[in-house]
C-alpha positions as CSV (number, residue, x, y, z in Angstrom):
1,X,73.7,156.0,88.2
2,X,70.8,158.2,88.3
3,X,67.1,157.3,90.2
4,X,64.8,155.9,87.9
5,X,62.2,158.4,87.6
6,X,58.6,156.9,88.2
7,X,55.2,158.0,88.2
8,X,54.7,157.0,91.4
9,X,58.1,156.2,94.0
10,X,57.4,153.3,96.8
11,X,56.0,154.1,100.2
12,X,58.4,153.1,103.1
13,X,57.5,151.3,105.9
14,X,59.6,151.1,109.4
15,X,62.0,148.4,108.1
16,X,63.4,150.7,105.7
17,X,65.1,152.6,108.2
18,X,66.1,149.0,109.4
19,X,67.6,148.1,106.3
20,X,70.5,151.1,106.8
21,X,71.0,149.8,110.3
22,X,71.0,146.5,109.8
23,X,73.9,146.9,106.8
24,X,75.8,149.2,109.1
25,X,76.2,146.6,112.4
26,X,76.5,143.6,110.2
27,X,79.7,145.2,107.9
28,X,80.8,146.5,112.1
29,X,80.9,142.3,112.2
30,X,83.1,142.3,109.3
31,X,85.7,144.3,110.0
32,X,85.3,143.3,114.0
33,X,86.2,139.8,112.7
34,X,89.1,141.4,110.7
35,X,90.1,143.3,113.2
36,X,89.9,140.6,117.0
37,X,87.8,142.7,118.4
38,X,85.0,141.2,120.9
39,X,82.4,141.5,121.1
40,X,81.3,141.1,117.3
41,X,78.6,143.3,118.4
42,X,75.9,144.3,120.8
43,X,72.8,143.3,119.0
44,X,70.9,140.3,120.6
45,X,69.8,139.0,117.4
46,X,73.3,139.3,115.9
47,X,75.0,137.6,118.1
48,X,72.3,134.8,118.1
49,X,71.9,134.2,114.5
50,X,73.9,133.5,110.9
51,X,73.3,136.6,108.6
52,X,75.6,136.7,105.5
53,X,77.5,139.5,104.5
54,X,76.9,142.9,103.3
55,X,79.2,142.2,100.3
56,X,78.3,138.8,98.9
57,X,82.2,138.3,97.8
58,X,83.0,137.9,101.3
59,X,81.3,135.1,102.1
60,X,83.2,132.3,103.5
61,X,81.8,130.6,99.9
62,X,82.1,132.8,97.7
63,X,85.8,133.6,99.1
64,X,86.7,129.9,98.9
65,X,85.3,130.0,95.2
66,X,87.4,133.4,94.4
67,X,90.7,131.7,95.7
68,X,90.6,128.1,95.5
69,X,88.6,127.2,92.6
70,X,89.1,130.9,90.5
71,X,92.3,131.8,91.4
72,X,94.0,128.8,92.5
73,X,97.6,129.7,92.8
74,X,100.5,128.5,91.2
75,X,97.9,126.9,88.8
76,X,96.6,128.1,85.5
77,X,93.2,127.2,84.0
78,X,91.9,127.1,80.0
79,X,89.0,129.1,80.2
80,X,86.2,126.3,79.9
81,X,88.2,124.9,82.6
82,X,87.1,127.7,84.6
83,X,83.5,127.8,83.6
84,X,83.6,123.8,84.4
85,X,85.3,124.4,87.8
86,X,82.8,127.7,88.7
87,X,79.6,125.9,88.0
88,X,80.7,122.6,89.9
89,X,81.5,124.2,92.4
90,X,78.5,126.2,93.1
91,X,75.9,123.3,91.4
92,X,77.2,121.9,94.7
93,X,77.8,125.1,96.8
94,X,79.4,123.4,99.9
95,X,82.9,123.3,100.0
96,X,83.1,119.8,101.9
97,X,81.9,118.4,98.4
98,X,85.0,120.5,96.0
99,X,87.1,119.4,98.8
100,X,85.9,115.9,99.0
101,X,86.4,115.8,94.8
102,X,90.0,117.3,94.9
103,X,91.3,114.5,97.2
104,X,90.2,112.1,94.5
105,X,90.4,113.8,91.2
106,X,93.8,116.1,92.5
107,X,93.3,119.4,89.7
108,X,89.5,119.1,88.1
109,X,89.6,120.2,84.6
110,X,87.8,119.5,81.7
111,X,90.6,117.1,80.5
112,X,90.1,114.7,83.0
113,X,86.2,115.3,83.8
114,X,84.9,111.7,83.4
115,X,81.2,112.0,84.4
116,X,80.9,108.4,85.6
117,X,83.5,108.9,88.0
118,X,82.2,111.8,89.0
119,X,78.6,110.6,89.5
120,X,80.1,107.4,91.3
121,X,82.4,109.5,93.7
122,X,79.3,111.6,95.0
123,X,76.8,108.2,95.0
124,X,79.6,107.0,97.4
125,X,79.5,110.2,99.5
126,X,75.3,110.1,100.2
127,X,76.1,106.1,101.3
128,X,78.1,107.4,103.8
129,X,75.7,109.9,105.0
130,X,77.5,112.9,103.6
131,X,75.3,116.5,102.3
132,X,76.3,116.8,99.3
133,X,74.4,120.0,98.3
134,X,74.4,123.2,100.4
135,X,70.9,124.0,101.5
136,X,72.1,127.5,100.7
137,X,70.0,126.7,97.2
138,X,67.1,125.0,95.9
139,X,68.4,123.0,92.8
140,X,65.5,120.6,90.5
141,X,66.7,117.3,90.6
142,X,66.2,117.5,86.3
143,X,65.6,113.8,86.5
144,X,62.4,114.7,83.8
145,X,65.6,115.8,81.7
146,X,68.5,113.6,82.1
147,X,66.5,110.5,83.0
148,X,68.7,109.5,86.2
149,X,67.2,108.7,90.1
150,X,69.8,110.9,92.2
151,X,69.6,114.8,91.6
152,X,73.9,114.7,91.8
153,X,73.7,112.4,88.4
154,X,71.5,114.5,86.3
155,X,73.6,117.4,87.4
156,X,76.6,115.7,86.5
157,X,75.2,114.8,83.2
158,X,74.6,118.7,82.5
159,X,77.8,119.7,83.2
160,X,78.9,116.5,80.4
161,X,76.1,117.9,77.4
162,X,76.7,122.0,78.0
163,X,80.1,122.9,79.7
164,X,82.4,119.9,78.2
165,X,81.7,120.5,74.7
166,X,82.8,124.5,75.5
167,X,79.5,125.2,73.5
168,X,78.3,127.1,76.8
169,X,81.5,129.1,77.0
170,X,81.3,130.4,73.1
171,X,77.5,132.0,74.0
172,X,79.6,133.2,77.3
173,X,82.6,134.7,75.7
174,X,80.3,136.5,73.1
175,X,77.8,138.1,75.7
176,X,77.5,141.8,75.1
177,X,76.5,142.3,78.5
178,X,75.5,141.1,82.0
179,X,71.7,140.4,81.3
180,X,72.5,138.6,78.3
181,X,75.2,135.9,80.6
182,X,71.9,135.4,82.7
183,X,69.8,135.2,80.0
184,X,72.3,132.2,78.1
185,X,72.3,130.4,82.1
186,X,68.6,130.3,82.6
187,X,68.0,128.2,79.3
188,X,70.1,125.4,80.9
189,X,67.9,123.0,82.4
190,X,67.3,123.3,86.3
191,X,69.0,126.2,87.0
192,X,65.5,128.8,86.9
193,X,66.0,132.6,87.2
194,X,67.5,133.0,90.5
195,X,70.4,130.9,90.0
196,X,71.0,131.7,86.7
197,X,71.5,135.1,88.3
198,X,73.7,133.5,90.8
199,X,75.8,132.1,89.0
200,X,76.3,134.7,86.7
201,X,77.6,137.2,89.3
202,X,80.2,134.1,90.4
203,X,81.6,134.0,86.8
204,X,81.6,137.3,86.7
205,X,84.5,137.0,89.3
206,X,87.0,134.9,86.7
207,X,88.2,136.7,83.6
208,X,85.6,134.8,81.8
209,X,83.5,138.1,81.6
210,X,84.3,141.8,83.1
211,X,80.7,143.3,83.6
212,X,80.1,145.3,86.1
213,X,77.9,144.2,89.1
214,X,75.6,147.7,88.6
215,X,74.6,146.4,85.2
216,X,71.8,144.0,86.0
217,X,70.1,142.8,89.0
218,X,67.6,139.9,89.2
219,X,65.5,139.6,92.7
220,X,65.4,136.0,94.4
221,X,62.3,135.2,96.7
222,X,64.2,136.6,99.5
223,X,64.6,139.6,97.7
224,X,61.1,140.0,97.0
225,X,60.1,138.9,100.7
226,X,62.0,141.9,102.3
227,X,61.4,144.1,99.5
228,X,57.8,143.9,100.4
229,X,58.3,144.6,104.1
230,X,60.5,147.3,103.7
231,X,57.8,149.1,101.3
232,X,54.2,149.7,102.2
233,X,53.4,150.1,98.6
234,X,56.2,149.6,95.5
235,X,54.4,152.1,93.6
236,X,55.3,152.0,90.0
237,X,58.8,150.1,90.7
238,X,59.2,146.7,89.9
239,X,60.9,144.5,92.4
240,X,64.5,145.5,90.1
241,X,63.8,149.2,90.3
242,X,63.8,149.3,94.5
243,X,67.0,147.3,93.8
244,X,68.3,150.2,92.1
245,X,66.7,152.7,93.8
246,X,68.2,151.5,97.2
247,X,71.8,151.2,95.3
248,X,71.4,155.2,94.5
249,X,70.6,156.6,97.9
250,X,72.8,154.2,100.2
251,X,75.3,157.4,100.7
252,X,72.3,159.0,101.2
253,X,70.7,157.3,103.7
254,X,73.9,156.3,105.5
255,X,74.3,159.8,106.6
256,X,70.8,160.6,107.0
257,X,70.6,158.0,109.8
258,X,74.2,159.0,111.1
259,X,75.4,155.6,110.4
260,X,79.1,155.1,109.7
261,X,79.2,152.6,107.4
262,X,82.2,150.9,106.1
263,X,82.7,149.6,102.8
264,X,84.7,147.4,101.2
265,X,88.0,149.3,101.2
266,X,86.5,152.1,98.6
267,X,83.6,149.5,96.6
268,X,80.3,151.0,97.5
269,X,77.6,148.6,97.5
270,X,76.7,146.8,94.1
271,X,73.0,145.7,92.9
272,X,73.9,142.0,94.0
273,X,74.4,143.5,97.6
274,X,71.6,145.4,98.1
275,X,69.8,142.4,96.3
276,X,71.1,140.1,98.8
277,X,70.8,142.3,101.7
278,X,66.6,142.5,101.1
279,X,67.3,138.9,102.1
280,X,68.6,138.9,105.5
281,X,66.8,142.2,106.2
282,X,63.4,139.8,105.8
283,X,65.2,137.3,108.3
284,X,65.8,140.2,110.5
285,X,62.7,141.5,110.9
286,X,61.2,138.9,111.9
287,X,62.8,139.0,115.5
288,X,62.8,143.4,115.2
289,X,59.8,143.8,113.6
290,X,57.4,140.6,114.1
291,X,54.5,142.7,113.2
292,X,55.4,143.3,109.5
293,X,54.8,140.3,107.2
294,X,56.4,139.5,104.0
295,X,55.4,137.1,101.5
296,X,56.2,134.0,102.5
297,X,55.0,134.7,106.1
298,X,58.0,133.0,108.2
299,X,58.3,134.0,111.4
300,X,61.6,132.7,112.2
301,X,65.3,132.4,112.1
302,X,66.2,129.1,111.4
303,X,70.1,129.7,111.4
304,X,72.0,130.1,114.5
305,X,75.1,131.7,114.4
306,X,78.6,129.4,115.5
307,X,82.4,130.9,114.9
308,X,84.2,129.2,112.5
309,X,87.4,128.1,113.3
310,X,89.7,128.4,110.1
311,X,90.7,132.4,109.2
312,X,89.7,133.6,105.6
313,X,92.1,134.9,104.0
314,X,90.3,137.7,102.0
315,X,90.9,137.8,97.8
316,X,88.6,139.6,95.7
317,X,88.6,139.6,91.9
318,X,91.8,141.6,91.2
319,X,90.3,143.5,88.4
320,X,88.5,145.5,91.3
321,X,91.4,146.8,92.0
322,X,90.4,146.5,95.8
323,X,93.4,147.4,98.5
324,X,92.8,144.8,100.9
325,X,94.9,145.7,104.0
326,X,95.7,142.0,105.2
């Protein structure tokens, strides 16, 4: 991919540097993780504090979404059963509630998708003080929509009117590219231009669609928050260009700052990553660099970081052709 060419490039501020560094010892986490070796690392703020990954695939979600709910094994899936199962799942986007749903429904397909079960099982899950919903997210309740009190109902009632009747999967199937998957997912009701972005990426995983993740990039809020401190002034770029821009010069600026990254067994980073990684760079900073604001002017990190107990066992979408050592 070449640089865009602007009339006038964005002006860097000290956290761009910090954006390099910051990829380089979280992906050292990674592989550390991988690899048993402690400590994880020797930054503070690291060690203190949750930060996703580099590569948004190998999130502990996103992996349990690739191999439980994509690629279960031994099982095989119509392909509106996959767009059902994918956009449950992440509606959701807590694994307690797909696991929850499994013990009681056993395979979820569109076969045996009965809303009002569905909507019952999850009522009976918030009376016994269960989260439902990842606060991963932001998701509209849609009650204006679907007319029901609890935000789990009126979502359950959207998977019934545009995923059951495989309506949504025809516009899917016939998408001539990325943008144009996003642009069918942010006319359903309460999912708004972020997760409509989201979500497209995650089908984008299943054989449902085979785009590649450099096509199209949409910033979130946290995008746009660590965008801003990481550039003095965008210039002429929109929020999408930097996206881009940063995508282009990783190799680049890797070596420049004699940083030995490690990818993903041969994938360099894609637009979602560097889209993601603005994100966690903003949370960053605000520890490293308290001085430089962004736009939502948060000045801490909520999320502190505790070891999960159960080993991922790493799958990535097979048609990246990815030789995963493990």
């Amino acid at each position: 991919m070449e640089i865009i060419k602007k009339l006038s490039k964005p002006k860097k501020s000290i956290v761009f540097d910090t954006y390099w560094k910051f990829a380089a010892k979280r992906q050292d986490i990674f592989f550390n993780k991988i690899n048993h070796i402690t400590p994880l690392t020797s930054d503070p703020i690291l060690e203190r504090h949750r930060f996703t990954n580099v590569y948004r695939a190998s999130d502990r979600v996103s992996q349990y979404l690739i191999r439980n709910v994509i690629y279960r094994d031994g099982v095989s899936f119509t392909k509106n059963d996959l767009l059902f199962r994918i956009l449950l799942f992440k509606i959701f986007n807590k694994i307690s509630t797909w696991k929850y749903l499994e013990s009681e429904i056993k395979t979820i397909t569109v076969e045996n998708f009965d809303s009002k079960l569905y909507s019952t099982l999850l009522s009976e899950a918030k009376k016994a003080r269960e989260v439902i919903y990842s606060g991963a997210y932001i998701m509209t309740s849609g009650k204006s929509i679907f007319g029901y009190d609890f935000k789990h109902e009126n979502h359950i009632e959207l998977l019934k009117q545009y995923v059951q009747s495989g309506k949504l999967l025809r516009r899917i199937e016939n998408a001539k590219s990325m943008e144009e998957v996003y642009k069918i997912l942010l006319n359903v009701p309460t999912f708004g231009s972020f997760l409509a972005y989201q979500y497209t990426i995650d089908i984008n995983y299943s054989t449902l669609t085979n785009f590649s993740e450099m096509d199209f990039v949409k910033a979130g809020p946290g995008a746009k928050d660590g965008i801003k401190k990481c550039f003095i002034d965008r210039g002429d770029f929109s929020d999408e260009d930097v996206i881009k821009f940063m995508c282009d010069i990783q190799e680049s600026q890797f070596e420049a700052l004699d940083l030995d990254f490690k990818d993903l067994w041969g994938r360099k980073l894609q637009l979602i990553d560097c889209q993601n990684l603005f994100c966690e760079v903003d949370k960053y900073s605000r520890a490293i660099h308290p001085e430089i604001s962004g736009i939502s002017n948060r000045t801490r990190i909520k999320q502190i970081y505790k070891p999960e107990k159960n080993k991922i066992d790493y799958l990535f979408p097979p048609k990246w052709k990815l030789n995963v050592p493990l």
